[in-house]
C-alpha positions as CSV (number, residue, x, y, z in Angstrom):
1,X,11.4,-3.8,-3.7
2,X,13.7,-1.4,-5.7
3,X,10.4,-0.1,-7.7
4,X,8.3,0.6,-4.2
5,X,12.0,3.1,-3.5
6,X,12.2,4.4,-6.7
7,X,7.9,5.1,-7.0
8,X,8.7,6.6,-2.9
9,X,11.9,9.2,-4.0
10,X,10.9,9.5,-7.6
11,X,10.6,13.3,-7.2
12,X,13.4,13.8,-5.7
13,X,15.6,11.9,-7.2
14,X,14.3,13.5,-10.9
15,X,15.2,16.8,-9.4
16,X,18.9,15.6,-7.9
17,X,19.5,14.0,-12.0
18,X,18.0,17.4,-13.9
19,X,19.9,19.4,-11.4
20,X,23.3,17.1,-12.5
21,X,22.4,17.7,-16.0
22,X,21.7,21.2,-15.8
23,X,25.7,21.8,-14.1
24,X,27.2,19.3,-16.4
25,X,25.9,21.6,-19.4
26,X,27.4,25.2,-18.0
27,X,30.3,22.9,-17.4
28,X,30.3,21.8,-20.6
29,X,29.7,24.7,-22.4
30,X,32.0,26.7,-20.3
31,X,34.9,24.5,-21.1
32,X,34.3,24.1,-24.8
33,X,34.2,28.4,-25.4
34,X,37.1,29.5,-22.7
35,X,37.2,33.1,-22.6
36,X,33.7,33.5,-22.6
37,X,32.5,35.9,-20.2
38,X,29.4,33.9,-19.2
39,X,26.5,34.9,-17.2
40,X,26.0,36.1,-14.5
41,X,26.9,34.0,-11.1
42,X,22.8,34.3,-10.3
43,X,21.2,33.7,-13.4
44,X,23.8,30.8,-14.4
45,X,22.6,28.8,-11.3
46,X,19.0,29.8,-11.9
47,X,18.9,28.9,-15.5
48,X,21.3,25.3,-15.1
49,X,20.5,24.2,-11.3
50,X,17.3,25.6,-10.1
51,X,14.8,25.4,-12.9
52,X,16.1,22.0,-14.3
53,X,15.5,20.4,-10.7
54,X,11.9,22.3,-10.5
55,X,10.7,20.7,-13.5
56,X,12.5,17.4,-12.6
57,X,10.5,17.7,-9.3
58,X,7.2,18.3,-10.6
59,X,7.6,15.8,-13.4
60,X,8.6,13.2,-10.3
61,X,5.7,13.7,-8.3
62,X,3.2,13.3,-11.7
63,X,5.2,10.1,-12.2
64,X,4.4,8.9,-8.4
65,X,0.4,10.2,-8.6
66,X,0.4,8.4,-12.3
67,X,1.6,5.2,-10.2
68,X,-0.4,6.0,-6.8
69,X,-3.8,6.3,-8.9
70,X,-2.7,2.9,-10.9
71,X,-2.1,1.0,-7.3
72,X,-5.4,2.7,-5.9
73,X,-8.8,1.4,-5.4
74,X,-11.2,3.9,-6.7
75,X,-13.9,3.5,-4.3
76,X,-12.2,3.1,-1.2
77,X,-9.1,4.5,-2.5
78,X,-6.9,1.4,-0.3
79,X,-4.1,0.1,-2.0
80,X,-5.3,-2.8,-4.7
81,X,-4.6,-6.1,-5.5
82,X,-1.2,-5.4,-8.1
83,X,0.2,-3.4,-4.8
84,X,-0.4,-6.5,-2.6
85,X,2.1,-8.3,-4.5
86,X,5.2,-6.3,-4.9
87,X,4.5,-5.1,-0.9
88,X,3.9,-8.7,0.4
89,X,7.1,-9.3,-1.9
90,X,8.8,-6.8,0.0
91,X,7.9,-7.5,3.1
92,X,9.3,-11.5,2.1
93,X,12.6,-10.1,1.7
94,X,12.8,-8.2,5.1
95,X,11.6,-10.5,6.6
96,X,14.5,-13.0,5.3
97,X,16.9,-10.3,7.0
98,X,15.4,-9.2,10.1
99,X,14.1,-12.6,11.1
100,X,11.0,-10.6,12.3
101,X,7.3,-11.9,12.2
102,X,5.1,-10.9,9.7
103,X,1.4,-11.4,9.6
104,X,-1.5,-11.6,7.3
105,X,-4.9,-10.8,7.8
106,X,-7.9,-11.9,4.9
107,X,-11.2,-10.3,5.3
108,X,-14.6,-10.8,4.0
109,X,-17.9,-8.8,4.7
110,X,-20.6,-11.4,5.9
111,X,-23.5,-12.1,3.6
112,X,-22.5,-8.8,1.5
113,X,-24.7,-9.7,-1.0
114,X,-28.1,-9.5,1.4
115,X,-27.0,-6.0,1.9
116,X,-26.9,-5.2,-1.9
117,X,-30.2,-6.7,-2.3
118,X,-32.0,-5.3,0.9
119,X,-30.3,-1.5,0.6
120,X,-29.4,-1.3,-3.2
121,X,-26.0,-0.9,-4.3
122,X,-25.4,2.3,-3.4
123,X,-25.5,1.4,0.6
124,X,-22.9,-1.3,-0.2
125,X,-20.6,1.1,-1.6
126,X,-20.9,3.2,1.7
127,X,-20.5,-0.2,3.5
128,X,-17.4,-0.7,2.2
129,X,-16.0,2.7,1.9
130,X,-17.1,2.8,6.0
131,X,-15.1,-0.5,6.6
132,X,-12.3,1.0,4.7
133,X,-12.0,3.9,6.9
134,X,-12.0,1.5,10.1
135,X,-8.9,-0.7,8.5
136,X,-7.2,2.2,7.6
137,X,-8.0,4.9,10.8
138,X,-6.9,1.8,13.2
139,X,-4.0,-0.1,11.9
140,X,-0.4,1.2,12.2
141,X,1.4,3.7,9.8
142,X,4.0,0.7,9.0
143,X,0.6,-2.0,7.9
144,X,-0.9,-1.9,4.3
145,X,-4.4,-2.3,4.1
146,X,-6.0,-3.5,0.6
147,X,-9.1,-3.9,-0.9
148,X,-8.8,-7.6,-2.4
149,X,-11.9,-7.1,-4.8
150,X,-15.8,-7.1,-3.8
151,X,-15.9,-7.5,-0.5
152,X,-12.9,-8.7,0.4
153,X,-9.6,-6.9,2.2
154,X,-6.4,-7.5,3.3
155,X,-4.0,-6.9,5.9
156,X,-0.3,-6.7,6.1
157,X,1.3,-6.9,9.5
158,X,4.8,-6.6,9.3
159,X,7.0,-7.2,12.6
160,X,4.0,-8.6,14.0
161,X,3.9,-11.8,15.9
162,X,0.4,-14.3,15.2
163,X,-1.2,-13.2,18.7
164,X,-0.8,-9.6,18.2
165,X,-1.9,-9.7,14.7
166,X,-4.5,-11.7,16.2
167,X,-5.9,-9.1,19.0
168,X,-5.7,-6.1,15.9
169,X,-8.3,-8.5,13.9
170,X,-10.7,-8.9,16.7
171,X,-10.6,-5.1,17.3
172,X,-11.6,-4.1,14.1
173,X,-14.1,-6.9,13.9
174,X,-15.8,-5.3,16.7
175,X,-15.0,-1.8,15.6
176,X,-17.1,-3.1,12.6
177,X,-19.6,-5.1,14.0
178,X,-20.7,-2.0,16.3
179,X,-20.3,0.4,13.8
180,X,-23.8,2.3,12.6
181,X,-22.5,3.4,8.9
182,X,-21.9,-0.4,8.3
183,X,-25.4,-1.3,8.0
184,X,-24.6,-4.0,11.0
185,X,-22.6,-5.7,8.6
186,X,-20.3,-8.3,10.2
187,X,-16.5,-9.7,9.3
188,X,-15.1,-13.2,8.7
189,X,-10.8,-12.4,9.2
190,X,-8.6,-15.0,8.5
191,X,-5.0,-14.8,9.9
192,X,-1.5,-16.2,9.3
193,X,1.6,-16.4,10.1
194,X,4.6,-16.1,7.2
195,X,7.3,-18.1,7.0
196,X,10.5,-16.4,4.9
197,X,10.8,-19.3,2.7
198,X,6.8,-19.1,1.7
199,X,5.4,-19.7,-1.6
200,X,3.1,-16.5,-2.5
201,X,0.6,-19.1,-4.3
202,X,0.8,-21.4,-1.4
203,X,0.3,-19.0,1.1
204,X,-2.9,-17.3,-0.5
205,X,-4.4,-21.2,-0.6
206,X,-3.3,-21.6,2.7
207,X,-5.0,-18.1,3.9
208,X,-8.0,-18.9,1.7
209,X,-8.9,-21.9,3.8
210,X,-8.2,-20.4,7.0
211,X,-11.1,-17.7,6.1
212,X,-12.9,-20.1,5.0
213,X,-13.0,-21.6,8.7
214,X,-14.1,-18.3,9.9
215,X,-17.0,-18.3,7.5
216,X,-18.6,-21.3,8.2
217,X,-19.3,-19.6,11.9
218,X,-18.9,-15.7,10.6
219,X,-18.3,-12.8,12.6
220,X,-15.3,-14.3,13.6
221,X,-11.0,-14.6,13.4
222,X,-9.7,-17.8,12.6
223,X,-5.4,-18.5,13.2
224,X,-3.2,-20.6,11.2
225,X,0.4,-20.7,10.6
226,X,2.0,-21.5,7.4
227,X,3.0,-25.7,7.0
């Protein structure tokens, strides 16, 4: 949790510390020659305050777009796999406070490999990089979408309750299924509900078999709730 806040504020925090710095040396030096005329008011602060937390700011936000690109899927440019954890993580230890519900959603495209073989390769990158933009334009600002790997996503509902997260999977699987830029591609979703005291490992078995039950049918959301 305490990286995802420092990765958020990095930028400004870097600026608040170089701008500490920066007054802590005109202190210092002000204290150890007494007498000393100085510069002027203006130039003191611009010199010690406002160019220190300039470059702390700048070297902040290239420290938050080296991590951003580093959490990033490159084609559909969702949040990957290594982001998952620390956010799901995250969400764990809210939820042990707030008591809320929390949700989570696995997807996987349909027979994705017929569409790689009948339309080449580049058509399933635009299938995916379409479903993308669906998860990501109709979800809310609080849920992290992820791109699993291959064809596979992944939801995170936080202070969502299993029906709700529920009726937000069978909107997009429609959203998808009727969708022209998806090449009438379709979506298995598998959906659970997480406990506060869940096992990560256990929960991605116990997810993993819930999709499972939606692709023996496909095109379809299959509910569970975490034993």
């Amino acid at each position: 949790m305490w990286e995802i806040l420092f990765f958020k504020h990095t930028a400004a925090w870097l600026a608040a510390v170089a701008s500490a710095m920066g007054i802590c040396i005109y202190l210092i030096q002000d204290y150890l020659v007494p007498g000393n005329p100085g510069l002027p008011k203006a130039i003191a602060c611009l010199l010690f305050i406002i160019i220190p937390a300039l470059l702390g700011f700048l070297c902040g936000r290239l420290i938050q777009n080296l991590h951003k690109s580093a959490h990033r899927d490159q084609l559909t440019n969702l949040w990957n796999s290594r982001y998952f954890y620390s956010k799901l993580a995250q969400e764990i230890e809210q939820l042990k406070k707030t008591k809320a519900s929390l949700c989570v959603a696995f997807i996987d495209i349909d027979d994705f490999k017929i569409i790689n073989d009948t339309y080449g390769h580049v058509a399933g990158d635009q299938v995916l990089r379409a479903i993308a933009r669906i998860l990501m334009g109709n979800t809310r600002e609080g849920d992290t979408v992820v791109r699993w790997g291959g064809d596979e996503f992944v939801i995170i509902f936080p202070d969502t309750d299993l029906e709700c997260a529920s009726l937000f999977a069978e909107r997009l699987r429609g959203m998808i299924e009727s969708n022209s830029n998806c090449y009438q591609s379709t979506i298995s979703v598998g959906v659970l509900l997480v406990k506060d005291n869940v096992d990560v490992a256990e929960l991605l078995k116990m997810v993993d078999e819930t999709l499972y039950t939606a692709k023996k049918t496909k095109n379809l959301v299959v509910l569970d709730t975490y034993s």
